[in-house]
C-alpha positions in Angstrom: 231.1 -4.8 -94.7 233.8 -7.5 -94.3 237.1 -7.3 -95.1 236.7 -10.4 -97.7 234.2 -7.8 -99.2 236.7 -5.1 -99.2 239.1 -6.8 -100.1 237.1 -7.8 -103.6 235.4 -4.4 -103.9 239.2 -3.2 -104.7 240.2 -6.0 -106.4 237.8 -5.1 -108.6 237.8 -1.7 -108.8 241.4 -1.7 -109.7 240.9 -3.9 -112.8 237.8 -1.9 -113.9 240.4 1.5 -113.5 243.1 -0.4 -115.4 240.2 -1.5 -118.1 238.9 2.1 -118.1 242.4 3.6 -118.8 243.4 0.9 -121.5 239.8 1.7 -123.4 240.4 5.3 -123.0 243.1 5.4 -124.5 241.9 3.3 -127.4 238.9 5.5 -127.6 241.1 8.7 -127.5 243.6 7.9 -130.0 240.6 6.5 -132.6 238.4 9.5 -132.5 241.6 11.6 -132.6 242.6 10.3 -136.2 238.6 10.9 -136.6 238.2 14.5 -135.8 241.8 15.4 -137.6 240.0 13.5 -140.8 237.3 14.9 -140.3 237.8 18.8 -139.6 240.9 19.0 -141.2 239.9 18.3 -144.9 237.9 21.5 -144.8 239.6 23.5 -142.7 242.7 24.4 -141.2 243.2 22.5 -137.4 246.0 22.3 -135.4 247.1 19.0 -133.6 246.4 20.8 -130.5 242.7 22.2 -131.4 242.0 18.2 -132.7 243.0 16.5 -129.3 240.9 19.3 -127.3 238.2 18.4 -129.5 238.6 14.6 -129.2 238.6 14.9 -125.3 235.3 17.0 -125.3 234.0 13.8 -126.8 235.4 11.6 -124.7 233.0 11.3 -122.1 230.1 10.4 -124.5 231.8 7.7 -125.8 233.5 6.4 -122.8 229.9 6.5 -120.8 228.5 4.2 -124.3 231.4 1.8 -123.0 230.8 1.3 -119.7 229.7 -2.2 -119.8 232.5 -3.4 -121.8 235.2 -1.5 -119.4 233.1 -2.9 -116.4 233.3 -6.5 -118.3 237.0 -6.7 -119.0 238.0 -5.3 -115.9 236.5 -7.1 -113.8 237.7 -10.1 -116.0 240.9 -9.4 -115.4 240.9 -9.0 -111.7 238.9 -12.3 -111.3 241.4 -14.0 -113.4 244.3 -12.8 -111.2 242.8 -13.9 -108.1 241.8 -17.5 -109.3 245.6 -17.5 -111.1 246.7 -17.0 -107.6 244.6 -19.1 -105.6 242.9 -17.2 -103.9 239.5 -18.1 -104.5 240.6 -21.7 -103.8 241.2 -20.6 -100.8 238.1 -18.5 -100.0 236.0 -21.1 -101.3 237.8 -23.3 -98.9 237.1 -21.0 -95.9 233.3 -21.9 -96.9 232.3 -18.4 -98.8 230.1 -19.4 -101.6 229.8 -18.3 -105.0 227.4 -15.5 -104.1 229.4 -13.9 -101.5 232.3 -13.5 -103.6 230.2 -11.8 -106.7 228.2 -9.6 -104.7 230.9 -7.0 -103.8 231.9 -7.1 -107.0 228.1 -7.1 -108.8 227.0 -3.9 -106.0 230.0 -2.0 -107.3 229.4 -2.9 -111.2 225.3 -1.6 -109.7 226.9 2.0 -108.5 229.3 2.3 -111.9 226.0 2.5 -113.5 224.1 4.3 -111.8 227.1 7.1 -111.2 227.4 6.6 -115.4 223.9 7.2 -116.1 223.3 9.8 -113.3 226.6 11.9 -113.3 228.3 10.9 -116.5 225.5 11.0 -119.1 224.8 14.8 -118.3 228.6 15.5 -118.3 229.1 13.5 -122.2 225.9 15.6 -122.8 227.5 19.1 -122.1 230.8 18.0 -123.6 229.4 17.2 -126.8 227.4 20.0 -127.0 230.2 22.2 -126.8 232.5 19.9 -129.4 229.5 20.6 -132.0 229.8 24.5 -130.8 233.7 24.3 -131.5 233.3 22.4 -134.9 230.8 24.6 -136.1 232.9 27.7 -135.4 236.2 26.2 -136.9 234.4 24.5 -140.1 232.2 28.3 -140.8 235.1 30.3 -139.6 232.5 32.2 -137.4 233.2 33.6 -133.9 230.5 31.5 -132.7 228.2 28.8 -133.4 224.7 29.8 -135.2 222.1 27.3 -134.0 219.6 28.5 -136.6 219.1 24.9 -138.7 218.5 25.1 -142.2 215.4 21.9 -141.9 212.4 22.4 -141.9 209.8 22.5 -138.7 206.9 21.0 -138.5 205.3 21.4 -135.2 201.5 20.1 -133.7 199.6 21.7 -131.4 196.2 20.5 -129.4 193.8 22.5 -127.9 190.9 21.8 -125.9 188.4 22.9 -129.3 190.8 21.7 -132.1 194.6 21.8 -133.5 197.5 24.3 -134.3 199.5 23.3 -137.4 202.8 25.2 -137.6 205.1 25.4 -140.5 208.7 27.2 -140.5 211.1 26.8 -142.8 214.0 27.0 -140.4 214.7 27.1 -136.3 217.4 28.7 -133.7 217.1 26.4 -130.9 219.1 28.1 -128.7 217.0 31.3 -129.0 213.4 29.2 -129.1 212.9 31.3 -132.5 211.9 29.9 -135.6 211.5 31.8 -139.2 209.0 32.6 -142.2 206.2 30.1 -139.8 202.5 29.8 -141.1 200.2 29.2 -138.2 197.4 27.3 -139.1 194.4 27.2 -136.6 191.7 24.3 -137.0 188.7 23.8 -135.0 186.5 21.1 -135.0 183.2 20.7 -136.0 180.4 18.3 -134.5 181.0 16.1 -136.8 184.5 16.1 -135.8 186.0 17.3 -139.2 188.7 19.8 -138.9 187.9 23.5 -139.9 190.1 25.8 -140.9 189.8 29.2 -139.0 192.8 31.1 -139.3 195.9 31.6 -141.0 198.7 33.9 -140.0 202.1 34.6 -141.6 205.2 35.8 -140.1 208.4 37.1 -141.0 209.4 34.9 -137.7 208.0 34.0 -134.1 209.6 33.6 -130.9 208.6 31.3 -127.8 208.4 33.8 -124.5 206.7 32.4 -121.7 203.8 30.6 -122.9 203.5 32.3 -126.2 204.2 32.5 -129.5 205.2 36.3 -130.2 205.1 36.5 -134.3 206.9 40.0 -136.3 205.5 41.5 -138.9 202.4 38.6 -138.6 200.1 39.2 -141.7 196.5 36.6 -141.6 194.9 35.4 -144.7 191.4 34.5 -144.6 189.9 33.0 -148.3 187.1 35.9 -148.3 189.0 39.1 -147.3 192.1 41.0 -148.4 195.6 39.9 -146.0 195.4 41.6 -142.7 198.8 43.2 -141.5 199.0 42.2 -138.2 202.2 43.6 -137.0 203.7 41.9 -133.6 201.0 39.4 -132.0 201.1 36.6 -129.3 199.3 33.6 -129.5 199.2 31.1 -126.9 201.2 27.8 -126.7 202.1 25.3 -124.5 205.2 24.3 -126.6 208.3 24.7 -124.9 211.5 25.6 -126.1 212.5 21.8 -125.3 210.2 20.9 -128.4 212.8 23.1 -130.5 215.7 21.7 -128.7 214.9 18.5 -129.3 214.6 18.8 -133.1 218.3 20.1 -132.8 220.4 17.6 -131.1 220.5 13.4 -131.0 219.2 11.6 -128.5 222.1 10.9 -127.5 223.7 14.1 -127.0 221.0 15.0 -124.5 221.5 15.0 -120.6 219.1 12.3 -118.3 218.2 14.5 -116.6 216.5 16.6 -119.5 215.2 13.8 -121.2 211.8 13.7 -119.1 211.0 17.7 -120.4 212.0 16.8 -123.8 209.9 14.2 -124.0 207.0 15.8 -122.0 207.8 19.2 -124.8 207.9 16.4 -127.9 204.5 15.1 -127.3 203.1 18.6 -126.7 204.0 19.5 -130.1 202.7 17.0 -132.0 206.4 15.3 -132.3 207.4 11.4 -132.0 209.0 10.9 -128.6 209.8 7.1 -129.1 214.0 7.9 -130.1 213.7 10.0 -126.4 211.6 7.4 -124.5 213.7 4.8 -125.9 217.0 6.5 -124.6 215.6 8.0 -121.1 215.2 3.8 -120.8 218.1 2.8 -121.6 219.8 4.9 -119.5 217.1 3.8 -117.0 218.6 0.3 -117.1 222.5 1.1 -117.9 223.1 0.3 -114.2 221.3 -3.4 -115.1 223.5 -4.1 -117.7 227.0 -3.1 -116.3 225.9 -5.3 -113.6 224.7 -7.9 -115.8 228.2 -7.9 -117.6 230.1 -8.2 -114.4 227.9 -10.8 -113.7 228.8 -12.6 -116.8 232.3 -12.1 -116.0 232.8 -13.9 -112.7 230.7 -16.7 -113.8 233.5 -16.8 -116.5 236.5 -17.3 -113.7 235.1 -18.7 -111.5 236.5 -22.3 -112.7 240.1 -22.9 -110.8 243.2 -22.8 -112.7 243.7 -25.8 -111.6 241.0 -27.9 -113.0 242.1 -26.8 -116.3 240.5 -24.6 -119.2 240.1 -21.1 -117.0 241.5 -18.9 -119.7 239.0 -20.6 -122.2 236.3 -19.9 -119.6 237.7 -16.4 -119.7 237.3 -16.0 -123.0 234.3 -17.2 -123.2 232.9 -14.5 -121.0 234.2 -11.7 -122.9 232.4 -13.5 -125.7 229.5 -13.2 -124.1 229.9 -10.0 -123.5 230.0 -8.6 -126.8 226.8 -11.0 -127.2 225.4 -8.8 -124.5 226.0 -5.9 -126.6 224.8 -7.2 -130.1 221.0 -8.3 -128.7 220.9 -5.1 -126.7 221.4 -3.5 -129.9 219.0 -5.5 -132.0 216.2 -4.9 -129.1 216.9 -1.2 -129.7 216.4 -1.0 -133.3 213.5 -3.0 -132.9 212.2 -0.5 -131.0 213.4 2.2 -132.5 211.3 0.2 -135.3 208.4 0.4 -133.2 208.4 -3.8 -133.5 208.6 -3.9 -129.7 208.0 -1.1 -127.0 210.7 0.9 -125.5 210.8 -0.8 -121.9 211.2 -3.9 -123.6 213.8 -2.9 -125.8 215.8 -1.3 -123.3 215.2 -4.0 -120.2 215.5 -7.2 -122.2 218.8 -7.9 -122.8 220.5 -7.4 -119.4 217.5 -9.3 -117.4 218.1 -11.7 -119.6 222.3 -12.1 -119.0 221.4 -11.4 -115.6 219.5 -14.2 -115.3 221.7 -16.6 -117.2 224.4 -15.6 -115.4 222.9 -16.6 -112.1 221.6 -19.2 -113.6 225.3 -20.6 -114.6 226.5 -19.9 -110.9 223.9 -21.6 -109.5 224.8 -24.8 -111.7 228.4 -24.9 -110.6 227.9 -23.8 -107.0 224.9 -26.5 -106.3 224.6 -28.6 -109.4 
């Protein structure tokens, strides 16, 4: 690596640090009035308790921000170094355009990947524990229940037919679920479903491969109910199909997304809110580098041709355009209008590509 390269690797760095500490703080202070709205209407909360709060959901909401932090900052330290010459002058040492964006865009490439590798499982944790916290202070238990008043709903294929599973509610945390009718179909020739069985449960566990139901009574249409008492049945749900069904996508970790998913389709559930997020946090690194991208293309006009900070601003304009059609592909496919690689990949191939495209026009014409 050269020292040019060095040299603009900590340029840069610096104004992403300066941006990251700036949008913090912003992010802090907001979701701090938040949480004291919030939590303190219905329960008593100290000023203390709100800030710990607000800081365990920090790193969520600062990982969603990347690109913008990674935008600005690099914005800013590109604008210093053209307010003071100093691409003039590298420009007239001969370095093109492309040697003075790629230190910048590789570093913008390992944000992203450290934000959707390290940071993502981290804002994962943290929130998790935030919703433990909240729960605790807003129920005044000692600690959280996970047991969810919803309903389940759960299917389950097998190589002669289907399991239907009913409970009315879960405990994710405990892979448990309560009052659950199992429904067991098989199918004929014809490829009708058949009812076979029908068991009943005060509530049903998931231990190693099976379902282990209490108190399981079976109700057949031409015999009297069939107390049962404690009875496994096999499954290949996993607890992650449970888990799932209790938290956002976007409170779970990369690194789990692949078993929810995997666990989701076992059971019958829709996987497309998981697939689209595991993608989008597949191409995070694409669009931090995409918005860096956009923001050297913005300063790279000298001062002293006239019309850099409009340039400037355009770039942070674009930007927040970034953002918006990234968010439009997403509900789209959230929609199920477009697939979830598309959704996710569009947008910042797309910057990425006008971006390049814009340096191209001004370094060759």
């Amino acid at each position: 690596m050269s020292r040019l390269a060095r040299y603009l690797i900590l340029q840069t760095l610096l104004g992403i640090l300066a941006s990251a500490g700036v949008i913090s703080a912003v992010i802090i202070l907001v979701d701090f009035v938040e949480t004291s709205r919030d939590i303190s209407t219905r329960a008593d909360l100290t000023a203390l308790q709100a800030l710990g709060l607000t800081l365990l959901k920090s790193p969520l909401l600062i990982q969603e921000t990347l690109p913008f932090i990674v935008l600005f900052g690099t914005l800013w330290a590109f604008f210093r170094l053209n307010r003071r010459s100093e691409l003039i002058v590298m420009r007239a040492a001969g370095y093109s355009a492309w040697r003075i964006l790629l230190p910048a865009a590789s570093l913008a490439f390992v944000i992203g990947v450290a934000g959707t590798a390290v940071l993502s499982p981290l804002g994962a944790m943290s929130n998790a524990r935030f919703e433990t916290i909240r729960e605790t202070i807003l129920d005044g238990q000692t600690g959280m229940t996970s047991v969810s008043a919803g309903p389940v709903w759960l299917r389950e294929t097998s190589p002669d037919g289907f399991n239907i599973i009913t409970a009315s509610r879960f405990d994710a945390e405990e892979g448990q679920i309560f009052t659950p009718v199992f429904r067991i179909y098989l199918r004929s020739e014809a490829g009708a479903p058949i009812l076979v069985r029908r068991i009943e449960a005060e509530s049903a566990r998931l231990s190693s491969g099976f379902w282990v139901l209490d108190e399981a009574v079976e109700l057949t249409a031409d015999a009297p109910r069939e107390r049962l008492g404690e009875i496994s049945l096999q499954t290949s749900i996993g607890r992650q199909a449970l888990f799932e069904r209790a938290r956002s996508p976007g409170g779970i970790s990369f690194w789990d997304l692949p078993g929810v998913i995997a666990s989701a389709r076992a059971a019958g559930l829709s996987t497309r809110p998981y697939e689209l997020r595991f993608q989008s946090l597949l191409a995070q690194p694409l669009t931090i580098v995409a918005a860096a991208l956009l923001a050297i293309a913005a300063t790279l006009r000298l001062v002293r041709l006239g019309g850099a900070a409009g340039f400037a601003f355009a770039g942070g304009a674009a930007g927040f355009l970034l953002y918006f059609l990234q968010e439009l592909m997403l509900s789209l496919g959230r929609s199920g209008t477009i697939d979830t690689i598309s959704a996710a990949w569009s947008a910042p191939a797309l910057f990425i590509l006008a971006a390049m495209f814009y340096v191209a026009y001004t370094e060759d014409g």
